[in-house]
Structure formats: structure tokens, C-alpha cells
C-alpha positions as CSV (number, residue, x, y, z in Angstrom):
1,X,157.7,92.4,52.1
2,X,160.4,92.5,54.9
3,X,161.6,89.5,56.8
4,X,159.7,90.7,60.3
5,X,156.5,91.0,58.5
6,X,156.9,87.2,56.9
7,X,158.3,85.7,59.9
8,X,155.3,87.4,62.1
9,X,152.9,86.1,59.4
10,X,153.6,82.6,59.2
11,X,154.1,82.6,63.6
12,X,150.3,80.9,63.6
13,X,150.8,78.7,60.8
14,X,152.9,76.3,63.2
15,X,150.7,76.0,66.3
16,X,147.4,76.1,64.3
17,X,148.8,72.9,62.0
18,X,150.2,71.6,65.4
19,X,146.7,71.3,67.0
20,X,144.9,70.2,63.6
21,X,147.4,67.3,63.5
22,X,146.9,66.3,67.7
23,X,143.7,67.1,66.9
24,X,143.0,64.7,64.5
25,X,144.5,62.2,66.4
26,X,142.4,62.7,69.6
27,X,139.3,63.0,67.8
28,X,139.8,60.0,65.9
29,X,140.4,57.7,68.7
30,X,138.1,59.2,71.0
31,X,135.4,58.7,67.9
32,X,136.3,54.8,67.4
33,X,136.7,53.8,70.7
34,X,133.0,55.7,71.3
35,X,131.8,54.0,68.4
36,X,132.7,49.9,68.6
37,X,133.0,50.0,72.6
38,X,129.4,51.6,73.3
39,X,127.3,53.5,70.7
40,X,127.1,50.3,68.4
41,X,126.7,47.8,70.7
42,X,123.9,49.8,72.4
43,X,122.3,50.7,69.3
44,X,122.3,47.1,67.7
45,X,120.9,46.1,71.1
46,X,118.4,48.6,71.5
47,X,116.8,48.3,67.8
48,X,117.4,44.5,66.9
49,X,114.4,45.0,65.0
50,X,116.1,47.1,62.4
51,X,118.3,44.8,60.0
52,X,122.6,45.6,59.9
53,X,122.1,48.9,62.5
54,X,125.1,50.3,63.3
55,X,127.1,48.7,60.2
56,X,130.8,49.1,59.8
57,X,131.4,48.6,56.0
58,X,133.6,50.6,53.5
59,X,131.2,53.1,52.9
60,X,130.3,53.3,56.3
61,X,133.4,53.6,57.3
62,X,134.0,56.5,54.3
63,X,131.5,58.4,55.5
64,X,132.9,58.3,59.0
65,X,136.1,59.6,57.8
66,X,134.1,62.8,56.2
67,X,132.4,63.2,59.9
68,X,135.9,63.0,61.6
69,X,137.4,65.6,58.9
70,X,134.7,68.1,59.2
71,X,134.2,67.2,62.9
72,X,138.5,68.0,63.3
73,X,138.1,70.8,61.1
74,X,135.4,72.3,62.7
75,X,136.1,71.9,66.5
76,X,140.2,73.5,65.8
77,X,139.1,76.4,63.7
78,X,136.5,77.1,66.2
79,X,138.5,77.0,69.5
80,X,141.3,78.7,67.6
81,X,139.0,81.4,66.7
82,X,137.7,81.6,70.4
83,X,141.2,81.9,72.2
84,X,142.0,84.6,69.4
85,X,139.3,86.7,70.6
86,X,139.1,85.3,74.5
87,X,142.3,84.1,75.3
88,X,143.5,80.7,76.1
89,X,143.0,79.3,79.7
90,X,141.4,76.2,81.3
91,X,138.2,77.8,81.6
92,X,137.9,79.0,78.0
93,X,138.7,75.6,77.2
94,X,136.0,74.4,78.8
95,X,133.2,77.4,77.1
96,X,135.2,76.6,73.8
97,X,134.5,73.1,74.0
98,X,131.3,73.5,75.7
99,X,129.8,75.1,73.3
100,X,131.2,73.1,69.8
101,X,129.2,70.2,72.0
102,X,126.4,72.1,71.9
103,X,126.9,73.1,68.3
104,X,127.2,69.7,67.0
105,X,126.7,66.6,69.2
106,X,123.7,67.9,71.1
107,X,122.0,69.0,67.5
108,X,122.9,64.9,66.3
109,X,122.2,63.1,69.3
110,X,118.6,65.6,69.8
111,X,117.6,65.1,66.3
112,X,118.0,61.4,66.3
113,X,116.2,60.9,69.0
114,X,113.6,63.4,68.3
115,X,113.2,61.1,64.7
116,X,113.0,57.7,66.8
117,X,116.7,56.7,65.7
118,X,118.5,56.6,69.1
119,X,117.2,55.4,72.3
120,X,117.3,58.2,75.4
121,X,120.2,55.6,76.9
122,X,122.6,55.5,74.0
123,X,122.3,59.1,73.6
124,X,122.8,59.9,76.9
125,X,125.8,57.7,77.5
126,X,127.3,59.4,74.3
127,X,126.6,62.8,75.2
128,X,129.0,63.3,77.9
129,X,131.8,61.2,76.3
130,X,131.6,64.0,73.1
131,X,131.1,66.5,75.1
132,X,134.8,65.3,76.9
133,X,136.3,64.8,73.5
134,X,135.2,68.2,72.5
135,X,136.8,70.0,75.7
136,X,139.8,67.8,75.3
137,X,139.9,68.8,71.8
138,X,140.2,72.8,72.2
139,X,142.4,72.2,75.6
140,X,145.0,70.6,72.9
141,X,144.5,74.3,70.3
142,X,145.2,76.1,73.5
143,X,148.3,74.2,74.3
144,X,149.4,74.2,70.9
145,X,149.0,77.9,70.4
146,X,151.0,78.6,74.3
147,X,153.6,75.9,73.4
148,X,154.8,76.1,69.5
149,X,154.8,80.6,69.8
């Protein structure tokens, strides 16, 4: 294997681990803040009835770091895999993350709801918020694939 073919190999190893890494410091923030400024509050509020909802214990708080790891995982591979075939821009950002919303918050937040286990209100005030953190999330791939080429 010659040098050119290695060096052009490993070009999208950089920017890909680049937007994993903002990634999963975007989408980590953006999922706590969600979580402990509104979600939980408004779900411990809106079903008192139901005892320790919302909780925030160790295995709570394990399972939340699965979601954030899959979520992460999920939302970088696709946009990468959508500015591979579409190309980067603002408004592929936007379909990108537009439709990992779709994909994975709107299927939660729906079936939830649809089961009686989140008011219309908290679902709807955490709706656009994901769907913000999701476009966010594949505008950092597309910079990270643009910048670190």
C-alpha cells in the first residue's frame, strides 16, 4: 500500500472523530440542561400522582449515559452519511438534523404520550429544544468535515 493511498484513507478519520468528540459534548449538555431545567420539573409536576417520576439516581443516570452514547452515535454517523451523499451546507444541516428529530425524538416523545406517560405540554416544550440540539448537532459534522480536510 503506497503512502497516497494511506494518507487519503485515514483523511476522514480526523474530521469524523473531530465531530463525534464536539458532538458528544453538545449533545450532552444540551440533554442535561433539557433534562433538570424543564422535562423533570414538568414531568414531576404534571404526574405527582406517580411516586419518584423523573428520578436521577445511578441507574438512572447509567441508562442516560447509554441514551447519550447511542443518541451521539447515531445523530454523527447519520449527518456524516448525509453530507457524504448530499453535501455539506446550512440547509442540509437543517434536512440532516431535521430528519434524525424525526427519527428519534418525535418517535419518543409520540409514543409516550400516545401510552399516557408525558403530558401534550412537556412534550411539546421538548420537541423543539431536540429538534435544535439535533440541527446543531449535524451543523458541528459539517463544520468538522469543511474545517479538519
Amino acid at each position: 500500500m503506497t503512502d497516497a493511498v494511506r494518507t487519503r484513507d485515514a483523511d476522514w478519520r480526523r474530521p469524523l472523530v473531530a465531530a463525534f468528540v464536539a458532538n458528544t459534548l453538545w449533545i450532552n449538555a444540551s440533554e442535561v440542561f433539557r433534562y433538570f431545567a424543564l422535562v423533570m420539573p414538568m414531568m414531576r409536576s404534571a404526574l405527582p400522582q406517580i411516586p419518584d417520576v423523573a428520578p436521577m439516581n445511578l441507574p438512572v443516570f447509567a441508562i442516560w449515559g447509554v441514551w447519550d452514547t447511542i443518541l451521539v452515535a447515531v445523530a454523527t454517523g447519520f449527518a456524516w452519511l448525509f453530507f457524504e451523499r448530499l453535501g455539506g451546507g446550512c440547509r442540509n444541516a437543517l434536512l440532516a438534523g431535521t430528519a434524525i428529530w424525526l427519527a428519534i425524538f418525535c418517535i419518543f416523545w409520540l409514543a409516550a404520550f400516545n401510552m399516557n406517560l408525558a403530558p401534550g405540554n412537556v412534550a411539546l416544550t421538548a420537541l423543539p429544544l431536540a429538534w435544535l440540539e439535533m440541527v446543531v448537532a449535524a451543523g458541528i459534522v459539517d463544520l468538522c468535515r469543511t474545517r479538519f480536510e
